[in-house]
C-alpha positions in Angstrom: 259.2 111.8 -13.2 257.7 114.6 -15.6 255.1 113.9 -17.6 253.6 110.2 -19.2 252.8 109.0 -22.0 249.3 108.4 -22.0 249.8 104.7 -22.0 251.2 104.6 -18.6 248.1 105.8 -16.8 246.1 103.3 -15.5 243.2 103.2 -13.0 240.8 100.6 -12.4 237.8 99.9 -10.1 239.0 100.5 -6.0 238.0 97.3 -4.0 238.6 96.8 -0.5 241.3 94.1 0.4 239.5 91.5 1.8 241.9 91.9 5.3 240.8 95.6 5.4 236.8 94.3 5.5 237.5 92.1 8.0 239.3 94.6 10.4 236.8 97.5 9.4 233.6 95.2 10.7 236.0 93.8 13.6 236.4 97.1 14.8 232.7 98.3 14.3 232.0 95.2 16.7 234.4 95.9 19.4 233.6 99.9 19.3 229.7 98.7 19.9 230.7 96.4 22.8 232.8 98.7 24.5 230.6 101.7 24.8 227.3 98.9 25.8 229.2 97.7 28.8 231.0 101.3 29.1 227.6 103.3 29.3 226.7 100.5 32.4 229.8 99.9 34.2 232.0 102.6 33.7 230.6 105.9 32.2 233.2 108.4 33.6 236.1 106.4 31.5 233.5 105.6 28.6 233.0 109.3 28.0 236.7 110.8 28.4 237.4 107.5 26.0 234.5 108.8 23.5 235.4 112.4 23.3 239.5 111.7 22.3 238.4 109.5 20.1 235.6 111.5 18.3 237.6 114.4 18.3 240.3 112.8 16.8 238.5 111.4 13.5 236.7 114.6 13.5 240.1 116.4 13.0 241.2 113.9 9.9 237.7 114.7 8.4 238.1 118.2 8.8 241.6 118.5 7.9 240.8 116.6 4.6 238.2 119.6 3.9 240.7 122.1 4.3 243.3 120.3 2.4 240.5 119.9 -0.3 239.2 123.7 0.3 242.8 125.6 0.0 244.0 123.7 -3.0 240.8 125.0 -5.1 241.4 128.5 -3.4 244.9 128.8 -4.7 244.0 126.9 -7.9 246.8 124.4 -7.3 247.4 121.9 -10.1 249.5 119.6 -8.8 246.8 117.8 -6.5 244.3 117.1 -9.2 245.4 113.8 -8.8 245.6 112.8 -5.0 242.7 115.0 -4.1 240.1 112.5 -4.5 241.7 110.5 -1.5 241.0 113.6 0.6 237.4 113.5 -0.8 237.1 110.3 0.5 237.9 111.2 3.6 235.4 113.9 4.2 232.3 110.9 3.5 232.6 110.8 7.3 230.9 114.2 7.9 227.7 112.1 8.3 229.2 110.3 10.7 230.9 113.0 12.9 227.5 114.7 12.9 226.0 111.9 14.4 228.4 110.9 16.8 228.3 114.6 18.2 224.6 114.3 19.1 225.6 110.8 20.8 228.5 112.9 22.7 225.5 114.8 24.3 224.7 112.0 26.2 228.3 112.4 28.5 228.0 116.2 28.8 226.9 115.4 32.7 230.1 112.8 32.9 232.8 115.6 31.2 231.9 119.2 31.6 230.9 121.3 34.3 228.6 123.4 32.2 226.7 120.0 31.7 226.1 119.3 35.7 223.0 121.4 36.9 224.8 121.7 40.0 227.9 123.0 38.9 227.0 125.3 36.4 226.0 128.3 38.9 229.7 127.7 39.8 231.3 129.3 36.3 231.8 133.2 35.9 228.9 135.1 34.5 231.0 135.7 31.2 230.9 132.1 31.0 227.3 131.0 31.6 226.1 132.6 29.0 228.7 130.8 26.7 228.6 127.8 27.9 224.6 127.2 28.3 224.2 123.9 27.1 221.5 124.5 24.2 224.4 127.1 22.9 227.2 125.0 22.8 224.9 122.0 21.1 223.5 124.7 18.3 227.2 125.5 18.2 228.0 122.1 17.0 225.2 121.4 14.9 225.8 124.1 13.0 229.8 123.1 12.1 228.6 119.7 11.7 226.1 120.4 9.3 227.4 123.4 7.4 230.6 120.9 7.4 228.4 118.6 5.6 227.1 120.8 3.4 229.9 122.0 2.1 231.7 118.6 1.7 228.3 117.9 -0.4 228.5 120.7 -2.9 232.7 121.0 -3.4 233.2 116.9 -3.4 229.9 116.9 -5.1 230.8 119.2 -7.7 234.3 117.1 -8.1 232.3 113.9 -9.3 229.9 115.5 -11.3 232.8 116.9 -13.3 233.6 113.1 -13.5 230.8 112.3 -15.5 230.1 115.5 -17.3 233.7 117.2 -17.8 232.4 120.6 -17.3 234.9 122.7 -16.4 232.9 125.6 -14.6 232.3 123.0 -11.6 235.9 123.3 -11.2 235.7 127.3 -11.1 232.2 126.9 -8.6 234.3 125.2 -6.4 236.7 128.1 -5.9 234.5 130.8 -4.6 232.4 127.4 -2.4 236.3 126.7 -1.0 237.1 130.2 0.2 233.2 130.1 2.2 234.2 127.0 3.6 237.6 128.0 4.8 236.3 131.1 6.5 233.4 128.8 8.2 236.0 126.3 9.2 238.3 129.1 10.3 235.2 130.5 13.1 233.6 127.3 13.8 236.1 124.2 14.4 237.7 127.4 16.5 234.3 127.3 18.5 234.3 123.7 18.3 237.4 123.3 20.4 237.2 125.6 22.4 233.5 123.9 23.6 234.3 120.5 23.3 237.9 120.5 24.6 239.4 124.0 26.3 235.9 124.0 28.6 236.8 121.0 30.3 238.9 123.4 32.2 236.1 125.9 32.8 238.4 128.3 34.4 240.8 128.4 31.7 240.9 129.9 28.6 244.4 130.8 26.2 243.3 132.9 23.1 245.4 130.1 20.6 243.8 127.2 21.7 241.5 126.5 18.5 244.9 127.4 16.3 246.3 124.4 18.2 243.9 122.1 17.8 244.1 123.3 14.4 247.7 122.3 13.7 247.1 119.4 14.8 244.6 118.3 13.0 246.2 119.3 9.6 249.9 117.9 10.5 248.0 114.0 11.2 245.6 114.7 8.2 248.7 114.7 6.0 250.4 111.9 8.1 247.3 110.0 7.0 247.2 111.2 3.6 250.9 110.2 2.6 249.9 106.6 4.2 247.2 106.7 1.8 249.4 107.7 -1.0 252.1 105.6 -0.7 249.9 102.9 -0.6 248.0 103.7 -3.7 251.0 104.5 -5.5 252.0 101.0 -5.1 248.5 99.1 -5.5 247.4 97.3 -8.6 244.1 99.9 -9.0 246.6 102.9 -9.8 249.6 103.7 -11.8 251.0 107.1 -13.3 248.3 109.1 -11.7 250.0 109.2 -8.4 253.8 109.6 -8.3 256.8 110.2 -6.2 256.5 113.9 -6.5 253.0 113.9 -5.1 254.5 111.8 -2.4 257.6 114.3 -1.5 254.6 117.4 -1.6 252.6 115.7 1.3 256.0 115.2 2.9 256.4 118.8 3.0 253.2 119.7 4.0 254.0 116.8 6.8 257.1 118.4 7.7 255.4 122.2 7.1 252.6 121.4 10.0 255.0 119.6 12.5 256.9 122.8 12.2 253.9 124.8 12.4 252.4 122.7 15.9 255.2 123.3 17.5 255.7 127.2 17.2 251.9 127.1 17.7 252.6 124.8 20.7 255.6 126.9 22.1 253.7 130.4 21.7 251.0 129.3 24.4 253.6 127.8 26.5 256.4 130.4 26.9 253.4 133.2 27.5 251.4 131.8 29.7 254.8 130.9 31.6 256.3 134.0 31.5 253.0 136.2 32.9 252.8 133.6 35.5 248.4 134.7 36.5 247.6 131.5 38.2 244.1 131.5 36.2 246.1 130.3 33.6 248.7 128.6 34.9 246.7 125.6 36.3 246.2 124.2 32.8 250.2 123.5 32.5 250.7 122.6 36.3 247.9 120.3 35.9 250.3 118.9 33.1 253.6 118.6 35.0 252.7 117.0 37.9 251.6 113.3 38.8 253.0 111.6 35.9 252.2 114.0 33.0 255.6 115.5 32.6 256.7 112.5 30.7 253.5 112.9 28.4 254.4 116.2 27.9 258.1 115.8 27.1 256.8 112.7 24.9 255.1 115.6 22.6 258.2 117.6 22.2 260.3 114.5 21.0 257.9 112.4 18.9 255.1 115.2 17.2 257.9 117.8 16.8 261.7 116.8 17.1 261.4 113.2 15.5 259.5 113.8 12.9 261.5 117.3 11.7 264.5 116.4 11.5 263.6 113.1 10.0 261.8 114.9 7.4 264.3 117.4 6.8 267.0 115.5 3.9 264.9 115.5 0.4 265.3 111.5 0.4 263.6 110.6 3.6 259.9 112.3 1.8 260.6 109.9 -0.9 261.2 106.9 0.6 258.1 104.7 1.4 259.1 103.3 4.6 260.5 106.6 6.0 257.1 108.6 5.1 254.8 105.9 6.6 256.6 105.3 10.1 256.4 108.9 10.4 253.4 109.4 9.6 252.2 106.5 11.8 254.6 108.1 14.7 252.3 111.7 13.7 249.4 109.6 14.1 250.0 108.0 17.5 250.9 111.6 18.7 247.8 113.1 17.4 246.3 110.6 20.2 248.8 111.1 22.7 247.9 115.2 22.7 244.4 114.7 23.0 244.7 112.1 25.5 246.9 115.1 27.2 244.5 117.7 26.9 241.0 115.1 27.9 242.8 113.3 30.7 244.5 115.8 33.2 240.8 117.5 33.9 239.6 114.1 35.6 242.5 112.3 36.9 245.3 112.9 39.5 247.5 110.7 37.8 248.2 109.3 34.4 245.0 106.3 33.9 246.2 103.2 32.9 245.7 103.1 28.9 243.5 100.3 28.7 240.2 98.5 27.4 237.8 102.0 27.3 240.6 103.8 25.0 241.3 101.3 22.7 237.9 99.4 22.3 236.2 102.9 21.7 239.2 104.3 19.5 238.4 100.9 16.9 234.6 101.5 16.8 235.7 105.1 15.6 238.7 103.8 13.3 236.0 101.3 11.8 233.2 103.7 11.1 236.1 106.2 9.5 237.7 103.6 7.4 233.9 102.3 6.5 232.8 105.7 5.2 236.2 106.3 3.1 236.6 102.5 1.6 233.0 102.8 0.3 233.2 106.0 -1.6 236.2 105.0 -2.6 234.8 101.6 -4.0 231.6 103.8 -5.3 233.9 106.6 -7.1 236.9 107.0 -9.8 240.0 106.9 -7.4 241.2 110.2 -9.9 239.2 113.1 -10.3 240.1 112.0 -14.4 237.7 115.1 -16.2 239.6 117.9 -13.8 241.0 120.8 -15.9 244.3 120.7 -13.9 244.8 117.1 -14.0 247.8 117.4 -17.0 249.3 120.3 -14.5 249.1 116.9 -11.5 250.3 114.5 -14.4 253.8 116.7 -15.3 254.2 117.9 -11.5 257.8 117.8 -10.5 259.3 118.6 -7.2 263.0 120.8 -7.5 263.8 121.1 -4.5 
């Protein structure tokens, strides 16, 4: 497809489907329930439930930033057009900043930097790290600067929507290299608090760069859903095209590849100096059930959806694109789930009620935030100075 005619280009006003509505408040409902009864009846599972499922949407958010943040950075054309999608995405900063201030609450139920009594327990190093009142200024201060920076750069993105002032376009370059040096120390910190120090003992020096890949390789799983699914709705046509589809196929294929080295670099080093303080956090994985798990990762985040993703065809065809990106998506959980669960149980826990009930009410508030500023907004950042660059992209190889 190269360029249109500008008769081909349509957009019209987003509004929700009425099915999406209904599942978005069905889910709110069910995530409300679930952590009532959870916070009385079982607040051990509710918490290791909240925190996969909060870190999780927190990564899509965050990875949407990013996306947004290195596309101004290397003034890339070709996403004029699909970037406001990504915009949308990052609406849920508010949210992510709230729900961390509710994760407080379980810091007794999941660390042992959160227990009085175990604290005196952790090496000296650590204590000062890990004082509570650090680690929660920690994550304020990514929460809110997260915020703040989704404010000005989406902010500045519709502004240009109303005024066509190119200059916003040229602010948002020098914003986007702040905000990928502040992601770059903080969502670091912010894994390393909220997930490596469930294993106090433990530490790997790759660990945010993990959690990193991940979160980018299911943020564009969930951005060629949203693309292919735009691309065939009545509110767009022309704006978003197959070559904008094939580009977030290779950025798909580009992170899976870039997980799994990540992935394997920890591994084989840890393995081959064998020091048992950082062993346990792989023997905790191979025993009592988790080898599976762990074999499970290999196959279906890294194997699968490579070599899938490898012939030209298979990034341009809808149904291809969208069970692998649904595959990514379920393996985003599936990691998480592996690095949460492990600390607490012997065994693998049943997947039940806690996961899933808790995993809607975040999927709800997620899809809430992103359907209304998509509702409230252009779906096309149309006054964008690169948009004709988007418009005439084309794909070679």
């Amino acid at each position: 497809m190269g360029s249109h005619s500008h008769q081909e280009l349509k957009i019209s006003k987003f509004e929700a489907p009425q099915a999406l509505k209904s599942a978005i408040y069905t889910f709110l409902v069910i995530g409300i329930i679930t952590f009532a009864l959870g916070v009385f009846k079982n607040p051990e599972r509710l918490w290791t439930s909240y925190l996969t499922a909060f870190f999780y949407f927190a990564s899509l958010a965050c990875g949407a930033m990013f996306f947004i943040a290195f596309n101004h950075a290397a003034k890339a054309g070709w996403s004029a057009s699909i970037r406001r999608f990504a915009e949308a995405m990052t609406s849920y900063f508010p949210v992510m900043l709230i729900s961390s201030l509710v994760l407080i609450l379980g810091f007794k139920y999941l660390y042992a930097w959160g227990n009085p009594e175990t604290f005196h327990n952790l090496a000296h190093s650590k204590q000062i790290y890990l004082q509570p009142w650090f680690v929660i200024t920690r994550m304020l201060i990514f929460g809110l600067g997260s915020w703040y920076f989704g404010k000005l750069i989406v902010g500045n993105s519709l502004k240009q929507d109303n005024n066509g002032d190119h200059a916003l376009t040229y602010k948002n370059l020098s914003l986007s290299i702040g905000y990928i040096a502040f992601f770059a120390i903080f969502f670091t910190l912010f894994s390393i608090d909220l997930m490596m120090s469930l294993l106090p003992t433990w530490y790997s020096t790759i660990y945010g760069i993990y959690c990193f890949a991940a979160a980018i390789q299911s943020t564009m799983a969930f951005l060629a859903i949203v693309i292919v699914w735009m691309r065939n709705s009545p509110w767009l046509s022309g704006y978003v095209t197959e070559e904008h589809q094939h580009d977030i196929g290779k950025f798909l294929k580009g992170f899976t590849v870039f997980w799994a080295y990540i992935a394997f670099s920890q591994f084989i080093l840890i393995w081959y100096a064998n020091i048992p303080e950082e062993t346990e956090f792989y023997i905790l994985r191979s025993l009592n059930g988790w080898m599976p798990v762990s074999f499970a990762l290999l196959i279906f985040r890294f194997i699968v959806p490579f070599l899938t993703l490898l012939p030209r065809g298979s990034k341009r065809n809808n149904t291809i694109l969208v069970s692998i990106s649904v595959l990514v998506l379920v393996m985003q959980y599936v990691d998480l789930y592996w690095l949460v669960y492990p600390n607490f149980y012997d065994g693998v826990p049943k997947f039940g009620g806690w996961e899933i009930g808790i995993f809607l009410g975040f999927a709800g508030l997620f899809l809430l935030t992103m359907t209304k500023f998509m509702t409230k907004h252009n779906l096309v950042a149309v006054q964008d100075p690169r948009l004709h660059e988007a418009l005439k992209h084309h794909v070679s190889y």
